[in-house]
VEXVO-106507 format. One record per residue (C-alpha): residue in one letter; x, y, z. Coordinates in nm, 3 decimals. Example, Ala and Ser with C-alpha at 12.3 -4.5 7.8 and 13.67 -1.06 7.14 Angstrom:
<rs>
 resn      c1      c2      c3
    a   1.230  -0.450   0.780
    s   1.367  -0.106   0.714
</rs>
This chain:
<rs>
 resn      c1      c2      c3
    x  -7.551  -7.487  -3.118
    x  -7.418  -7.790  -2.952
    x  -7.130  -7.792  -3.221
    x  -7.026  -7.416  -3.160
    x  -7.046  -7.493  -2.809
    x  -6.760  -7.731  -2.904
    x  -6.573  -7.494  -3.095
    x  -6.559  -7.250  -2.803
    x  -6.442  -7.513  -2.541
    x  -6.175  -7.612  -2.792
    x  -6.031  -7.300  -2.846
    x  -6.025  -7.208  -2.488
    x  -5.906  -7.535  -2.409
    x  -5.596  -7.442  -2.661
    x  -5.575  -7.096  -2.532
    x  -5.570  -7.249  -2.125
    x  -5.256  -7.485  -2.292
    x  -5.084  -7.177  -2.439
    x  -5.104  -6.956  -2.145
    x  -5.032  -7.282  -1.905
    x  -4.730  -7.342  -2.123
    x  -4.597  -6.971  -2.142
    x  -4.628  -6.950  -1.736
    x  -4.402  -7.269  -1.763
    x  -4.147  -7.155  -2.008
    x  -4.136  -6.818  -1.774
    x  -4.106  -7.046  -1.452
    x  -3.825  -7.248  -1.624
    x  -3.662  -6.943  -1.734
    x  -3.666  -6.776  -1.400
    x  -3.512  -7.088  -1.244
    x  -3.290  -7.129  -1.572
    x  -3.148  -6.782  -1.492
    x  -3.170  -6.820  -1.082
    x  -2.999  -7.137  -1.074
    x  -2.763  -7.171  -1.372
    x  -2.687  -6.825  -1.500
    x  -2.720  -6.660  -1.118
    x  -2.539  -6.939  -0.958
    x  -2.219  -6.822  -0.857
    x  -2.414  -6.477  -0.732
    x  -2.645  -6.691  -0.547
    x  -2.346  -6.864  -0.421
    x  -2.122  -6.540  -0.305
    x  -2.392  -6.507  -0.105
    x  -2.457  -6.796   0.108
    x  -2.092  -6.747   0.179
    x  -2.076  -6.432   0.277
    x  -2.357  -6.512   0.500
    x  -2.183  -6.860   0.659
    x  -1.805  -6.718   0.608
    x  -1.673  -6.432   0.806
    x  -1.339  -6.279   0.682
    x  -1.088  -6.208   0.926
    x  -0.787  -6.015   0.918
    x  -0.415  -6.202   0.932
    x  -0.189  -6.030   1.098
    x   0.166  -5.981   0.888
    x   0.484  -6.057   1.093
    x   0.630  -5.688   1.143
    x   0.999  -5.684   1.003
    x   1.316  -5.788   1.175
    x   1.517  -5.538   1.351
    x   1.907  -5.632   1.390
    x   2.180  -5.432   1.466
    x   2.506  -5.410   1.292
    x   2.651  -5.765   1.415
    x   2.305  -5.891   1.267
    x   2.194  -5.983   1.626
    x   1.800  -5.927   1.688
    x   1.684  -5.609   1.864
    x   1.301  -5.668   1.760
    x   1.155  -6.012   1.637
    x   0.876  -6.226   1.638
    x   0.763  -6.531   1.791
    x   0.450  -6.708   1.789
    x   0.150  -6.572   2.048
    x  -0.176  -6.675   2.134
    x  -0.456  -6.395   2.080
    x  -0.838  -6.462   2.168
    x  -1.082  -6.207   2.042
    x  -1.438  -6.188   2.074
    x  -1.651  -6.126   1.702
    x  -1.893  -5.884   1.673
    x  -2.232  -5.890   1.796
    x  -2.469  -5.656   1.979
    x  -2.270  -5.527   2.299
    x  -2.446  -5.705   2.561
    x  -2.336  -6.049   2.427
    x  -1.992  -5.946   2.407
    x  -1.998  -5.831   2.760
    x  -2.150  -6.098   2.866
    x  -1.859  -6.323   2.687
    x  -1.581  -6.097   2.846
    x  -1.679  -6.174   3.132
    x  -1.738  -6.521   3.117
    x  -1.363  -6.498   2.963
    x  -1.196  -6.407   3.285
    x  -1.237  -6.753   3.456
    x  -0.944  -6.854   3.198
    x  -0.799  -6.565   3.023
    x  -0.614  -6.342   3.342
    x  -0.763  -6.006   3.307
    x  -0.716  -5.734   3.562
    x  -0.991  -5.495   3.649
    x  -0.863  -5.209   3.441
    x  -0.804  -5.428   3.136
    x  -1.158  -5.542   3.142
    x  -1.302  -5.192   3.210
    x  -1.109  -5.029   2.920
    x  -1.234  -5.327   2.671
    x  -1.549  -5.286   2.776
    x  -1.533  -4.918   2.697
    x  -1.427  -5.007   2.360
    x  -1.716  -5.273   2.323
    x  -1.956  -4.977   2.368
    x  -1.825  -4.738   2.170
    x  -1.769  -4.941   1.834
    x  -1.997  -5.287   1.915
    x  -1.931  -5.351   1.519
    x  -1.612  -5.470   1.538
    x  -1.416  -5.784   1.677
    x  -1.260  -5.722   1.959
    x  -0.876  -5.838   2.062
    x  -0.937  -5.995   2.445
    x  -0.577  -6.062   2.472
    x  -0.275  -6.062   2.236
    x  -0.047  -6.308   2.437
    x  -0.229  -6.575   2.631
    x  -0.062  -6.819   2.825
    x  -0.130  -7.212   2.612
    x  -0.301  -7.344   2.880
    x  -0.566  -7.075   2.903
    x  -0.630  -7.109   2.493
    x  -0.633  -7.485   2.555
    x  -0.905  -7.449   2.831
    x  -1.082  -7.217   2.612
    x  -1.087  -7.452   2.300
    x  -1.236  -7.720   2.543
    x  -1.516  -7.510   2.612
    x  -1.625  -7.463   2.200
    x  -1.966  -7.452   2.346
    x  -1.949  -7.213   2.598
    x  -1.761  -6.958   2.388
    x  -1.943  -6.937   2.029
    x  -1.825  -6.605   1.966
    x  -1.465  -6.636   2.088
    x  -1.129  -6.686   1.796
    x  -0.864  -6.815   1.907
    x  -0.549  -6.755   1.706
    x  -0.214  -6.799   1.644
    x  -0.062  -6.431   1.569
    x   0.293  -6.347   1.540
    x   0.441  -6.205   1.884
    x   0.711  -5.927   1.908
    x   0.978  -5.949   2.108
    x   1.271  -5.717   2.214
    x   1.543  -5.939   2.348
    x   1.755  -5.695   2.435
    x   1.505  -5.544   2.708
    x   1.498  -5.196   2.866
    x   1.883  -5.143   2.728
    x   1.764  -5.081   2.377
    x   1.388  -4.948   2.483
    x   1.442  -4.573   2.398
    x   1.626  -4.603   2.033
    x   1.412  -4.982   1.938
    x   1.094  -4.823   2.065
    x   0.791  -5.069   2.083
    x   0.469  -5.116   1.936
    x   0.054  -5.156   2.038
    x  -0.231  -5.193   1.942
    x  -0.420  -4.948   1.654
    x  -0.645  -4.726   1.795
    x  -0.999  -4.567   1.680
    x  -0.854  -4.273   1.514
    x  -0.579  -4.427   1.354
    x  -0.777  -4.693   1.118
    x  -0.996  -4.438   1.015
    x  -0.666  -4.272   0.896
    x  -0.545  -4.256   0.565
    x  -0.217  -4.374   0.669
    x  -0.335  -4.689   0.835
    x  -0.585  -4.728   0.528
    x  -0.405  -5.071   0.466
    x  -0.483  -5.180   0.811
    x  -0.767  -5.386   1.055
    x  -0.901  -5.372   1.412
    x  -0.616  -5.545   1.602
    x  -0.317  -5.428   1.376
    x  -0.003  -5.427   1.610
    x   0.192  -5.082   1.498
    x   0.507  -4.872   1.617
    x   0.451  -4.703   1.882
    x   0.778  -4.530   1.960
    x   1.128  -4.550   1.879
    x   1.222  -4.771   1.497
    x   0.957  -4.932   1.541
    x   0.742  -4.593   1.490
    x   0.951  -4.399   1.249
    x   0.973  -4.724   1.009
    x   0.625  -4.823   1.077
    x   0.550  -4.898   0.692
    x   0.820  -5.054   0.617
    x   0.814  -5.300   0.912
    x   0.472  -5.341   0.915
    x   0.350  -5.564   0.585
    x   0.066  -5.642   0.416
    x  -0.238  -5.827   0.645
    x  -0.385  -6.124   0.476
    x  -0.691  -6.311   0.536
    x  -0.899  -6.628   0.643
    x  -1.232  -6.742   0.731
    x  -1.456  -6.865   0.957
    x  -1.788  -7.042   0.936
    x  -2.071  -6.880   1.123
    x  -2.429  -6.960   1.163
    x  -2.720  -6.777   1.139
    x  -2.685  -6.595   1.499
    x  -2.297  -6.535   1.422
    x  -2.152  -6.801   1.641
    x  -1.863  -6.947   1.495
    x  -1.973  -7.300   1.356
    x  -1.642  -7.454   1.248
    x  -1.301  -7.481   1.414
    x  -1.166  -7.159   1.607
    x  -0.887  -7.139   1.361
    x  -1.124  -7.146   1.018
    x  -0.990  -7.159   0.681
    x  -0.696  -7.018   0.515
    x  -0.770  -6.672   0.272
    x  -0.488  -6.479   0.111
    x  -0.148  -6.507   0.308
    x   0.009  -6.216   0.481
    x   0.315  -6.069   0.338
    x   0.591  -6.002   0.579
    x   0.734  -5.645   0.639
    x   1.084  -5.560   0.587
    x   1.370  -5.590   0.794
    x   1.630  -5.314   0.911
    x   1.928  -5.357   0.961
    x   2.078  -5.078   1.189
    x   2.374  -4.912   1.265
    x   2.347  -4.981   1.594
    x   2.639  -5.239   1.860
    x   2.364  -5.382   2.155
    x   2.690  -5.515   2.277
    x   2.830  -5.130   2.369
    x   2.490  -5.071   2.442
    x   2.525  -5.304   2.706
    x   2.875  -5.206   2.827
    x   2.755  -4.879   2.864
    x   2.441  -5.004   3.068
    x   2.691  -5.240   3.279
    x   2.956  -4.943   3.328
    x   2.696  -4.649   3.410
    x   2.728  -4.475   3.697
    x   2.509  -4.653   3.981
    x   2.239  -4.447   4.126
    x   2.251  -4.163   3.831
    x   2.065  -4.171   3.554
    x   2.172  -3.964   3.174
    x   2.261  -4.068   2.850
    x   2.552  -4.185   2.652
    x   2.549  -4.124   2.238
    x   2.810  -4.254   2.001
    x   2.817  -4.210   1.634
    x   3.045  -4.347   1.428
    x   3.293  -4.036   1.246
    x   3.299  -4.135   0.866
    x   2.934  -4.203   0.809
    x   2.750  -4.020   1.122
    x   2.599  -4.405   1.175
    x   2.460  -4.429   1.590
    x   2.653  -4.657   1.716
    x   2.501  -4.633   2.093
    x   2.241  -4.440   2.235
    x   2.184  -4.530   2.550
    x   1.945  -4.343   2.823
    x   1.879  -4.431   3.213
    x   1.659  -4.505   3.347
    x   1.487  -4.769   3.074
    x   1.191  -4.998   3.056
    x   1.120  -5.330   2.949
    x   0.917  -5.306   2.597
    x   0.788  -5.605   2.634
    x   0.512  -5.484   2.865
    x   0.335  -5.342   2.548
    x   0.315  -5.610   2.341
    x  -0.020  -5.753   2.278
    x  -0.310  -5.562   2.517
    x  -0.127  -5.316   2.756
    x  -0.282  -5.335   3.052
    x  -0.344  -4.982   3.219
    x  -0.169  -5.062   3.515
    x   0.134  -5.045   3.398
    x   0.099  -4.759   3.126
    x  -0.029  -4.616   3.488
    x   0.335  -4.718   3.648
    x   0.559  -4.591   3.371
    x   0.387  -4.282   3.286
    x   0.356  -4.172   3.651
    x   0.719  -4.301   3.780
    x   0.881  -3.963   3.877
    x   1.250  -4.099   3.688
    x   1.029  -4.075   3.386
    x   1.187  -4.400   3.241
    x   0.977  -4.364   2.911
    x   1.159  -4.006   2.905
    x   1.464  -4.071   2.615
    x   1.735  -3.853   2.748
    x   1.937  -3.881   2.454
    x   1.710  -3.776   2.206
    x   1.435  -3.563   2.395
    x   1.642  -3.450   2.728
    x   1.727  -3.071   2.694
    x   2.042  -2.962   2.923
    x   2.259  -2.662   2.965
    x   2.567  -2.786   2.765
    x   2.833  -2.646   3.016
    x   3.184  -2.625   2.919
    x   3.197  -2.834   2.560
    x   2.958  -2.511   2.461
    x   3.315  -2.312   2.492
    x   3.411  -2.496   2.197
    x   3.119  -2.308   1.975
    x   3.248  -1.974   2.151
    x   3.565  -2.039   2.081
    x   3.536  -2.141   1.673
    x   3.300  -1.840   1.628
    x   3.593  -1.609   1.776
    x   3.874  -1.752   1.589
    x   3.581  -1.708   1.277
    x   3.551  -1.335   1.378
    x   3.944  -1.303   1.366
    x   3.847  -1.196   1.735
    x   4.173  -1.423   1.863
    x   4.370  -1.657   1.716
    x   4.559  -1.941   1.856
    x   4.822  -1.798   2.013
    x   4.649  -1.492   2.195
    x   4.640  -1.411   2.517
    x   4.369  -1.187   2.715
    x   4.529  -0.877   2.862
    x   4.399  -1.016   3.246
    x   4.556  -1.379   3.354
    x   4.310  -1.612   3.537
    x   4.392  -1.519   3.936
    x   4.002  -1.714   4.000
    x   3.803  -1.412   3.984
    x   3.714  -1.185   3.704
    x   3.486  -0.849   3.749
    x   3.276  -0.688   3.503
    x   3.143  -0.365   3.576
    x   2.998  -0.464   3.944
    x   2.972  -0.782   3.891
    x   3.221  -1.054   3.985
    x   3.218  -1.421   3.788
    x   3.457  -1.651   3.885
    x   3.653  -1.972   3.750
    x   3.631  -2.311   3.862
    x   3.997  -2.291   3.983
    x   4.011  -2.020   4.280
    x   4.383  -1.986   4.283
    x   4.333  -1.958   3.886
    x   4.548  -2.028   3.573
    x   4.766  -1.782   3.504
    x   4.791  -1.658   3.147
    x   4.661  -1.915   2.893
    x   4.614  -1.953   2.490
    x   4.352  -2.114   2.367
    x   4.446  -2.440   2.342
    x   4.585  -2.384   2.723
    x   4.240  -2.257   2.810
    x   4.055  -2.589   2.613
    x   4.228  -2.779   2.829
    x   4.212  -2.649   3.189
    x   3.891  -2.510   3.116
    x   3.941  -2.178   3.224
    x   3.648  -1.969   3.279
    x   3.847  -1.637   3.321
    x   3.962  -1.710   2.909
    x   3.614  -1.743   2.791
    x   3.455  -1.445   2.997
    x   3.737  -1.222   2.787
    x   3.660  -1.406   2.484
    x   3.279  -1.355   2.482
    x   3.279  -0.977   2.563
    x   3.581  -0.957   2.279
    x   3.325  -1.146   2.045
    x   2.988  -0.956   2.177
    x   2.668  -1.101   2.226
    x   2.528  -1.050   1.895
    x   2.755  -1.243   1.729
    x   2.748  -1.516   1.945
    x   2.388  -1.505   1.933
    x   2.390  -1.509   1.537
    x   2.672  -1.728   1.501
    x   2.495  -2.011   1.750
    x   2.205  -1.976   1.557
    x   2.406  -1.999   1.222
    x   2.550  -2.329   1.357
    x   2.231  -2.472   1.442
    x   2.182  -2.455   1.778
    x   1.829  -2.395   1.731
    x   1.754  -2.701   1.517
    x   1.697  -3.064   1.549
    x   1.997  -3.270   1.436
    x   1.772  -3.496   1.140
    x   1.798  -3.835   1.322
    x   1.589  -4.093   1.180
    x   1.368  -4.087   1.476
    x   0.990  -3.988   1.554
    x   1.096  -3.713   1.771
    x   1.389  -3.516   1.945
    x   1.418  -3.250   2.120
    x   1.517  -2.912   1.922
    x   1.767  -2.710   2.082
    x   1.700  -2.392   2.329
    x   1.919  -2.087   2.201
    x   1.834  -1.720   2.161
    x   1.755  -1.607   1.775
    x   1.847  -1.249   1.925
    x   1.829  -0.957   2.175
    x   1.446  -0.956   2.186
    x   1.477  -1.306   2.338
    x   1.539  -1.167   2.677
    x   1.234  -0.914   2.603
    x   0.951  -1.200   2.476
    x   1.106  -1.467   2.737
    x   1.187  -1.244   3.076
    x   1.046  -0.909   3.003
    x   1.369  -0.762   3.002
    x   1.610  -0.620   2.748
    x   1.911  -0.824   2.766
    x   2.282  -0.621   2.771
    x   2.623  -0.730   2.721
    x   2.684  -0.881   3.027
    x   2.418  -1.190   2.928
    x   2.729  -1.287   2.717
    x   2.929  -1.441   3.057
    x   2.672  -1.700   3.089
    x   2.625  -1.769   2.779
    x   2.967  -1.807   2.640
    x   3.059  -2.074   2.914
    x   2.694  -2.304   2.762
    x   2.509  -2.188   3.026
    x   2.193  -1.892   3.025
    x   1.883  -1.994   2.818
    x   2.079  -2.276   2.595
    x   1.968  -2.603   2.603
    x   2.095  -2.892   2.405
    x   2.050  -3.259   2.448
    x   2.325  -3.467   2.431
    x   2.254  -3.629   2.055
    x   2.266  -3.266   1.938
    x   2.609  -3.239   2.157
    x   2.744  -3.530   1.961
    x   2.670  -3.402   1.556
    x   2.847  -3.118   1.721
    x   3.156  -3.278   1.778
    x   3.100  -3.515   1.495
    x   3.129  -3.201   1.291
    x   3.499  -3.082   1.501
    x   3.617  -3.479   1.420
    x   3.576  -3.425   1.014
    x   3.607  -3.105   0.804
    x   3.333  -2.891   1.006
    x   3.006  -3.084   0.861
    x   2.826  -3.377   1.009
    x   2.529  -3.563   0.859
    x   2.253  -3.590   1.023
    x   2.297  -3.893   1.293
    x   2.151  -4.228   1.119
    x   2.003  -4.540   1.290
    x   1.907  -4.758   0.960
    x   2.218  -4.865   0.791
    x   2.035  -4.809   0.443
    x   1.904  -4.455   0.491
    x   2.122  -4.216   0.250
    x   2.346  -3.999   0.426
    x   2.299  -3.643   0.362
    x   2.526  -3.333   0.519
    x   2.261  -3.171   0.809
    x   2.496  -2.919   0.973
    x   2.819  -2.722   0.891
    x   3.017  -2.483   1.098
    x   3.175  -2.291   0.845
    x   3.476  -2.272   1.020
    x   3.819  -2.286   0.859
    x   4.037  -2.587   0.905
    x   4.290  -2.430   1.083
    x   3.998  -2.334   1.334
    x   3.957  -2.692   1.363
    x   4.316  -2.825   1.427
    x   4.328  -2.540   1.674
    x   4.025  -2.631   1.891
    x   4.123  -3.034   1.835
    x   4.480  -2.932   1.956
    x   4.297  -2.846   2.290
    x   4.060  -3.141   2.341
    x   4.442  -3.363   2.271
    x   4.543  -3.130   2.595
    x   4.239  -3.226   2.813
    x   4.392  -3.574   2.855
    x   4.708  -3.539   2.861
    x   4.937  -3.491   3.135
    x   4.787  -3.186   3.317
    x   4.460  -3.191   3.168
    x   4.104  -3.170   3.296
    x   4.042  -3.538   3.182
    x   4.431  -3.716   3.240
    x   4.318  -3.964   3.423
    x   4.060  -4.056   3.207
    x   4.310  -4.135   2.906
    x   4.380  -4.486   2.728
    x   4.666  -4.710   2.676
    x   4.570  -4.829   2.306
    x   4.373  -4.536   2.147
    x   4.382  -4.168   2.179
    x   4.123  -3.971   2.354
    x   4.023  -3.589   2.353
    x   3.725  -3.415   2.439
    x   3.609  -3.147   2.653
    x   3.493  -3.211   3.036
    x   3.160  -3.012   3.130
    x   3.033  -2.896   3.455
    x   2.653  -2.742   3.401
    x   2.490  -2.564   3.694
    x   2.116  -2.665   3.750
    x   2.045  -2.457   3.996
    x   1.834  -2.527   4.367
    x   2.124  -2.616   4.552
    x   2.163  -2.980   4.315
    x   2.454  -3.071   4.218
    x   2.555  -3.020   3.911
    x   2.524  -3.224   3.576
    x   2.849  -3.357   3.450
    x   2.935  -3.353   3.071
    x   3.190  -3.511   2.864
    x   3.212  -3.489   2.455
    x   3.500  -3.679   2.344
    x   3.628  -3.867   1.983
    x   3.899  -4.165   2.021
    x   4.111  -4.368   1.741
    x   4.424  -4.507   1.703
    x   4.762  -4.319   1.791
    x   4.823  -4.047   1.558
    x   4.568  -4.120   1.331
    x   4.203  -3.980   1.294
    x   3.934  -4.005   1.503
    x   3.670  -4.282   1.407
    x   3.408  -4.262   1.703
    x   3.258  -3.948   1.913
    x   3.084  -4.045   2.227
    x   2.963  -3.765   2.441
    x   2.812  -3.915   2.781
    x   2.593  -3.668   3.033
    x   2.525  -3.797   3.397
    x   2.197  -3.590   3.560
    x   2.360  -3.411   3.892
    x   2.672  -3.601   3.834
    x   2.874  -3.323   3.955
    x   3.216  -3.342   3.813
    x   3.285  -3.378   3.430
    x   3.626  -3.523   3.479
    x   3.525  -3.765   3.745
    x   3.168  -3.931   3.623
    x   3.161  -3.861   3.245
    x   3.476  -3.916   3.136
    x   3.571  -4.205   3.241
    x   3.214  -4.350   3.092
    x   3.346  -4.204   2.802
    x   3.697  -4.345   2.775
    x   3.548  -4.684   2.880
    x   3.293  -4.670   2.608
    x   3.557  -4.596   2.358
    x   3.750  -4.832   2.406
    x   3.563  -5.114   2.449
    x   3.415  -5.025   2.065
    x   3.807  -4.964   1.953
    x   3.929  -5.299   2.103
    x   3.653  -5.497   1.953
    x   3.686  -5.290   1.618
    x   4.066  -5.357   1.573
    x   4.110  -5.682   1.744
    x   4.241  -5.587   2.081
    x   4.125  -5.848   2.367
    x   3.883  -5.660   2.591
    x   3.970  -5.552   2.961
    x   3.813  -5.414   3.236
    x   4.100  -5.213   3.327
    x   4.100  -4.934   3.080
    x   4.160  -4.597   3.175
    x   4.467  -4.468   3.334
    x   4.324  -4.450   3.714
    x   4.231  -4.774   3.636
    x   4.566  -4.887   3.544
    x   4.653  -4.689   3.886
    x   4.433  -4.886   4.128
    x   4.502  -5.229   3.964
    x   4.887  -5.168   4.034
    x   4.964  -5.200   3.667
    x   5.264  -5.007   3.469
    x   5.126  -4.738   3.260
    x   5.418  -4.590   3.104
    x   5.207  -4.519   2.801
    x   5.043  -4.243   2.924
    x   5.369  -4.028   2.892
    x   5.375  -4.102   2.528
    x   5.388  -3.812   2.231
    x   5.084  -3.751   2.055
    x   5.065  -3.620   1.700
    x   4.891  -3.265   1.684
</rs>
């Protein structure tokens, strides 16, 4: 008994070893696998939990113009930004924030908005704070656990409120627009185009974000240094170089009429580059970089100039008088006239159609004119004759045919399309009224329901300075240049209306005064009526080159109630010319330019007698 007794306490002695030693090899084999083979898992996560990646901002592209001079660059800015948490500690931090970080009222009511609609994500305090808050901040690690400090690239538009409208600016992405597909690529506190370059070319300038870390602890307060560790480096964007001269954009800011606002376009004839475009009254886009505080969106958006308000591109005007050009090309089309005719009445000031009686600009009148006669004195009587010879439905189809209607293609987020009739049942949809013949006196002369703005004005007469096509106006010097608008008008058309704008300033012409010594000028004066008892707005739409030769730039200039064509916008006109002429051919610049100038200053000006090729 005794020795099966000992039998059975061996064996389950050797069974309690086998199943003590097959817990063990399991045990070692768990920790085997958990600590060798499960390592770097085991790893990954301990740092995801004590690392938090941020996102590295990528310096947005350079933006020069065609000197290579910087209209948009970067310099280095301060940000602080609070990481996530549950809203009422980031509140809480906010405000604490404001003893050192200046933060108006508005600013912190629209971040704390933010805070409690999307708690989740970090949140950009401030995109430009001054060094000595960040220093004061940094001394007080303690206080702020939660708070990043960084270094962040900075734009910067040196040339200020005189490139605003064309440059554009940029801010800060929204809600909506990282949960877009096109900002896919993108994190809370991205800096994108808001406006201007800076919006259309937003990809391009924007780059790739990189990344770095921080250490947290357990409650998320940042353990290490505010600026952590470096991650994967941001890649750049790309830099445009433009067709734009910020030194005529000045000029033309330093020669604008005082008091008057408008715009002035120029666009350079062989490759329909934008050489200006210039539009008062501006703003300085350096208010939106980094947080924009509401205030001032408030001040802007509210000022009754509307300086955010790009006349060029966006303002929509009756064209006046340089809209007789159209009329007259689609007559001389229609075989309607030709150069040489003459309407059967002479201009005596007045003209009367059935009972109604228009009148010209001139009371005493012009006598009998051709067309190149009526180009350049501008004769209202001419174009009256002209527009019932042509009738209103084929000025209505031929404006539309020309493109009127249309945007001109510019390389820009937005512009204003045109305002023209598509046909006699505009009158009916628009007025409640049938429209008859006479609608054709208004519009004939650019007046009635057409409304351009003056970029559109320019590719018009960019396409009268070449063969009758323009390409659409380009800003970035790279962009491919592709035909946007023909006339289909014969060449002979063409020398017949560019005979006239020659006329306008010469001797005896609408615009004399306004001619040069070194280049020669044509265009068309304009005179628009805006109605209300305002004055009116004054137009000019000129091209300039060297004697006898081509043109090589159009400028067309409109001044808001400026009154007189020939005395507000021409002259900005010739001036603007010629200071891009001088500086393109060598010719030492002078503030004395035009012909009254030359006048005033007491100087000879026997050159403005000279011939001038047809």
């Amino acid at each position: 008994m005794r020795r099966r007794d000992q039998r059975q306490r061996v064996a389950r002695g050797r069974m309690a070893r086998w199943v003590v030693l097959s817990l063990m090899a399991v045990l070692a084999g768990a920790f085997f696998r958990a600590q060798v083979l499960g390592s770097a898992d085991w790893l990954l996560r301990s740092e995801s939990n004590r690392l938090r990646m941020l996102i590295v901002p990528a310096p947005r592209g350079i933006i020069r113009d065609r000197a290579g001079r910087a209209l948009a660059d970067n310099i280095t800015g301060h940000a602080v930004s609070i990481l996530p948490s549950d809203p009422d500690t980031m509140l809480a931090t906010l405000t604490r924030l404001r003893e050192y970080v200046e933060l108006t009222g508005a600013q912190v009511d629209a971040l704390a908005t933010r805070v409690r609609a999307r708690p989740v994500r970090s949140l950009l305090v401030a995109g430009d704070v001054p060094f000595d808050a960040v220093a004061a901040v940094q001394e007080r690690r303690s206080v702020f656990p939660q708070v990043l400090l960084e270094s962040r690239p900075k734009r910067r538009y040196p040339a200020g409120p005189v490139g605003a409208h064309v440059i554009g600016y940029v801010g800060q992405i929204n809600e909506e627009e990282l949960e877009s597909r096109r900002f896919a690529d993108a994190g809370p506190g991205t800096i994108v185009g808001r406006a201007g370059v800076e919006a259309f070319y937003e990809p391009r300038l924007r780059g790739k974000r990189g990344t770095r870390y921080v250490e947290v602890d357990v409650t998320g307060r940042v353990a290490d240094s505010f600026e952590g560790v470096a991650g994967v480096p941001a890649v750049p964007g790309q830099d445009l170089d433009l067709h734009l001269d910020m030194d005529l954009m000045e000029w033309i800011h330093h020669i604008f009429p005082a008091g008057l606002n408008g715009a002035v376009v120029a666009l350079e004839v062989e490759t329909g580059g934008v050489l200006a475009m210039y539009s008062k009254p501006a703003f300085d886009p350096n208010v939106f970089v980094g947080v924009m505080d509401p205030g001032n969106w408030a001040r802007l958006s509210q000022d009754p100039t509307s300086p955010l308000y790009s006349r060029a591109a966006m303002g929509k005007y009756p064209p006046g008088s340089p809209w007789k050009l159209a009329s007259a090309a689609l007559a001389l089309e229609a075989g309607v006239i030709d150069p040489q005719h003459r309407f059967p009445q002479p201009c005596d000031g007045t003209f009367r159609y059935g009972n109604r009686t228009v009148r010209c600009w001139k009371p005493e009148g012009h006598g009998s004119l051709d067309l190149a006669g009526a180009i350049q004195h501008s004769c209202n009587v001419y174009f009256y004759q002209l527009g019932l010879a042509l009738g209103l439905e084929r000025l209505l189809a031929g404006g539309a045919r020309m493109g009127f209607g249309r945007g001109t293609g510019i390389d820009l987020p937005q512009e204003a399309i045109g305002t023209f009739p598509d046909g006699i049942d505009f009158w009916d949809r628009q007025f409640g009224y049938r429209a008859g013949e006479g609608e054709v006196l208004n519009l004939v002369l650019g007046q009635g329901p057409n409304a351009q703005a003056p970029l559109k004005m320019a590719q018009f007469m960019l396409a009268i300075s070449r063969d009758g096509s323009a390409p659409a106006p380009i800003l970035y010097r790279s962009a491919p240049t592709l035909e946007s608008w023909r006339l289909d008008v014969s060449q002979e058309s063409l020398a017949a209306i560019r005979e006239g704008l020659r006329r306008v300033t010469a001797p005896g012409g609408t615009a004399y005064m306004s001619s040069l010594e070194h280049f020669d000028l044509m265009g068309k004066t304009g005179t628009a009526e805006t109605g209300g008892g305002r004055p009116n707005h004054a137009w000019f739409a000129g091209m300039a080159g060297l004697p006898g030769g081509p043109p090589e730039v159009v400028v067309v200039a409109l001044v808001e109630f400026g009154d007189s064509g020939s005395e507000t916008a021409a002259p900005l006109v010739a001036k603007t010319a010629d200071y891009l002429l001088r500086a393109r051919h060598g010719i030492v610049q002078d503030t004395v330019q035009t012909l009254r100038e030359h006048y005033l200053a007491g100087r000879s000006a026997a050159w403005a007698t000279r011939p001038r090729d047809s």
